[in-house]
N, C-alpha and C positions, 0 to 999 in steps of 0.2 A: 739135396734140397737147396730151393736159393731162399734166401731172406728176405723177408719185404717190410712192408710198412701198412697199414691202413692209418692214413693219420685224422684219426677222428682226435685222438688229444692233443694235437696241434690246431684246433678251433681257435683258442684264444689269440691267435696270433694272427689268424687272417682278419684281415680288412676291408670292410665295403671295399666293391668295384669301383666306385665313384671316386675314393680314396686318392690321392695324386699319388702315393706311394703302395699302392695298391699291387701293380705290376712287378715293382722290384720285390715287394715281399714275401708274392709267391715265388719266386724263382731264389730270392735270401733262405727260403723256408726247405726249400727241396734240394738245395746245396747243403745244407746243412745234415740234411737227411742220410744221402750220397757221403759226406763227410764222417756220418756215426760209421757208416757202411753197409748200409741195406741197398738190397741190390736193386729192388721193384718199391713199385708205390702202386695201394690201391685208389684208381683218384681216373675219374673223367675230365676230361677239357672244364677247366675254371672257367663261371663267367668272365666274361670279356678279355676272354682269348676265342682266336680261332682253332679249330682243331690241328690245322698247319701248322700255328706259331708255336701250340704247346707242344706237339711234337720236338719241335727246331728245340726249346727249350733243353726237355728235357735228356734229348741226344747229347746236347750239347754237355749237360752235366752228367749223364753217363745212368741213368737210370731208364728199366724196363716197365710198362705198366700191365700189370699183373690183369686188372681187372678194368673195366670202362666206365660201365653203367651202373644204374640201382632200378631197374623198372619198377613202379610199384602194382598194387594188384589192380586198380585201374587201367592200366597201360596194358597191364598180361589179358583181359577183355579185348583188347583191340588186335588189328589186323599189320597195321601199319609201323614196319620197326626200321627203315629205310634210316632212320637220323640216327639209332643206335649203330647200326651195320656198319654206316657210313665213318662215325666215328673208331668205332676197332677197328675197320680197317684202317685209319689215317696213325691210328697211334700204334698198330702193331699189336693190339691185345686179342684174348683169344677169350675171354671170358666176361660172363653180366653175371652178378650177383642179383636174385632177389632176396631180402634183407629182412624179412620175417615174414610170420602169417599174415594174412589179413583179421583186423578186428570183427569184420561179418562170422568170419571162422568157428571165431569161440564159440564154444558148447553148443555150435552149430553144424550136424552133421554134411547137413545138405547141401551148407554153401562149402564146407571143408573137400565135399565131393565136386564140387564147380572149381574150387582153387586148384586142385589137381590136375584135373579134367587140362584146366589152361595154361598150366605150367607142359604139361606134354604135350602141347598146343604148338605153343611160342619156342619150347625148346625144341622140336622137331625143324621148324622157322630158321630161327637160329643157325643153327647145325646146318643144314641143309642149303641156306642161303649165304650162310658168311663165315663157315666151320668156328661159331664162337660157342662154348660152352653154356648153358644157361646153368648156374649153381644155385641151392636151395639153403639157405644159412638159419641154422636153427637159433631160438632162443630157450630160457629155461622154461616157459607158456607151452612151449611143441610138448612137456612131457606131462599137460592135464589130458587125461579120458576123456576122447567125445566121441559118444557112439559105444561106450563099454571100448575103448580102445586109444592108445596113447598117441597121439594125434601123428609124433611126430614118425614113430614105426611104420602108420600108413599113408603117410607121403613119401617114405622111401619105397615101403611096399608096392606102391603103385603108383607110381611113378615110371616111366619106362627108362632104364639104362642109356641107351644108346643119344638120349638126348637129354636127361635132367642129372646134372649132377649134382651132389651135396658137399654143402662149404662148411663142416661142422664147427664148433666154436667150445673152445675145451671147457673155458669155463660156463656158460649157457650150458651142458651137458652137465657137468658138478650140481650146478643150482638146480637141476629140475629132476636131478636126484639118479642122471644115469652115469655108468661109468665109460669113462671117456674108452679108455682103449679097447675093451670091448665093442663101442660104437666104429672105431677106426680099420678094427679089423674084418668087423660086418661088414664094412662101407669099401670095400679093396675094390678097385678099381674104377671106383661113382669118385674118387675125390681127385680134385685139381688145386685146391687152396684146403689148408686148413690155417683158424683162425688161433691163432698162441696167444692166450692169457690166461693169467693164473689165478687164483682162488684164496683170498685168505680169508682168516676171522679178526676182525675188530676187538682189538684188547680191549677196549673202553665201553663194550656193548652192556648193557643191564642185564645181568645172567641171572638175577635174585627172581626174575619172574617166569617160569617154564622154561629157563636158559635161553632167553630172550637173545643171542647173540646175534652180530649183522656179516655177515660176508662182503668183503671191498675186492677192488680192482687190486691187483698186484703186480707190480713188473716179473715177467715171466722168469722163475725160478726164483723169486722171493717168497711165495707165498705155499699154498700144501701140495699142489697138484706135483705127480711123478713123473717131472717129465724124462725121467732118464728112460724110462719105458712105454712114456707117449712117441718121443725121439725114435725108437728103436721099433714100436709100432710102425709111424710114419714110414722110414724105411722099407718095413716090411712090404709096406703095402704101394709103395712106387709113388710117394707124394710129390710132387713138382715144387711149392712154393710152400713155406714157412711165413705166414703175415702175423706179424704181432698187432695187436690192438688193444690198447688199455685207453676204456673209457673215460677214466676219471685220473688223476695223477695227484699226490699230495705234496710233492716235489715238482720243481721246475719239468714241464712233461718233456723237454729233450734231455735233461739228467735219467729220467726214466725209461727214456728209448735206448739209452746208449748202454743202463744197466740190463736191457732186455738182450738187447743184441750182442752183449758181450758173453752173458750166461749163457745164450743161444750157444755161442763160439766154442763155450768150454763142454756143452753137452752132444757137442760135435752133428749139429744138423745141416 
């Protein structure tokens, strides 16, 4: 597997477009990245770059990009995905994430059955038009019952293989109470990205009330999740890409990438 990045906790460091140091600090930001040693980044063309220039960029600093897009479920309604297309092809990606449910969804059978319906839609589109993967990325919400049934079982259920993949998310699996490796090895041959983050409990939660405790983000392999057996899952099942993503960071978040990526190294993925 290669190693990637989604750098959702490097937020605070980017800067308005408007910014006059704006340009040097995405390319400061993904040098740095490149420097922990992740191989990919998941990450479309930054405002005010061209697709051409962030290419040039990120060639030049020696990273792959895993994934392009985020359509959201507005967009997956439409017809017209010519500026996504256009884009993977220019950066070399093969993969759109869609990056949860839709809110119409919940405890809604009918629209849960219209969000399907156009994920098999678009990723047929997709595939067929620009061999890019559409990926379906759960949260810990996929594993409430709508319809007497766990939302997130019948979007893999029906779903058709051959064009919808699933980008599962180790910990979004934990919190919604399922177990990861068992979903990983269900999922053999639907995954192109799996999302690495880990799972702990907050010392300081108030347990004096129904063990009121809070589950946080954790750099992967600090917190409870197995991953010597996630690792060996993965494996098992022909994974392509390793993206760590930790939401939240309680440390400098590149201190936190580099503790990911290095546990990564010793769990040998």
């Amino acid at each position: 597997m290669k190693i990637a990045l989604a750098p959702m906790a490097l937020s605070q460091y980017k800067t308005s477009p408007e910014s006059p140091s704006y340009r040097n600090d995405v390319e400061t930001m993904m040098r740095r990245v490149k420097g922990i040693g992740y191989e990919g980044i998941e990450s479309g063309t930054p405002k005010g770059f061209a697709n051409e220039e962030f290419k040039a960029l990120i060639d030049d600093i020696g990273l792959t990009v895993v994934t392009c897009a985020w359509p959201n479920y507005p967009e997956l309604r439409g017809n017209d995905f010519s500026g996504l297309l256009t884009q993977a092809k220019i950066l070399g990606a093969t993969n759109a994430m869609v990056s949860h449910m839709p809110t119409v969804a919940l405890g809604n059978i009918d629209e849960l059955k219209a969000f399907i319906r156009n994920l098999n839609r678009v990723g047929k589109i997709l595939m067929e038009e620009g061999g890019v993967h559409l990926s379906y990325h759960n949260h810990a919400i996929d594993f409430a019952k709508i319809g007497g049934e766990i939302a997130f079982k019948r979007i893999v259920e029906e779903t058709d293989e051959r064009y919808v993949f699933i980008e599962p998310d180790t910990h979004w699996i934990q919190a919604g109470g399922g177990h990861v490796i068992s979903w990983l090895r269900a999922l053999m041959k639907r995954i192109w990205v799996v999302h690495f983050k880990d799972y702990a409990i907050d010392a300081y939660s108030d347990h004096t009330f129904l063990e009121s405790t809070h589950k946080i983000y954790a750099e992967v392999g600090e917190g409870n999740l197995n991953w010597e057996k996630i690792v060996k899952a993965c494996h098992e099942t022909g994974i392509e890409h390793a993206v760590v993503e930790q939401d939240f960071c309680a440390r400098d978040p590149f201190d936190s990438l580099k503790i990911s990526f290095e546990n990564m190294v010793k769990f040998k993925v």
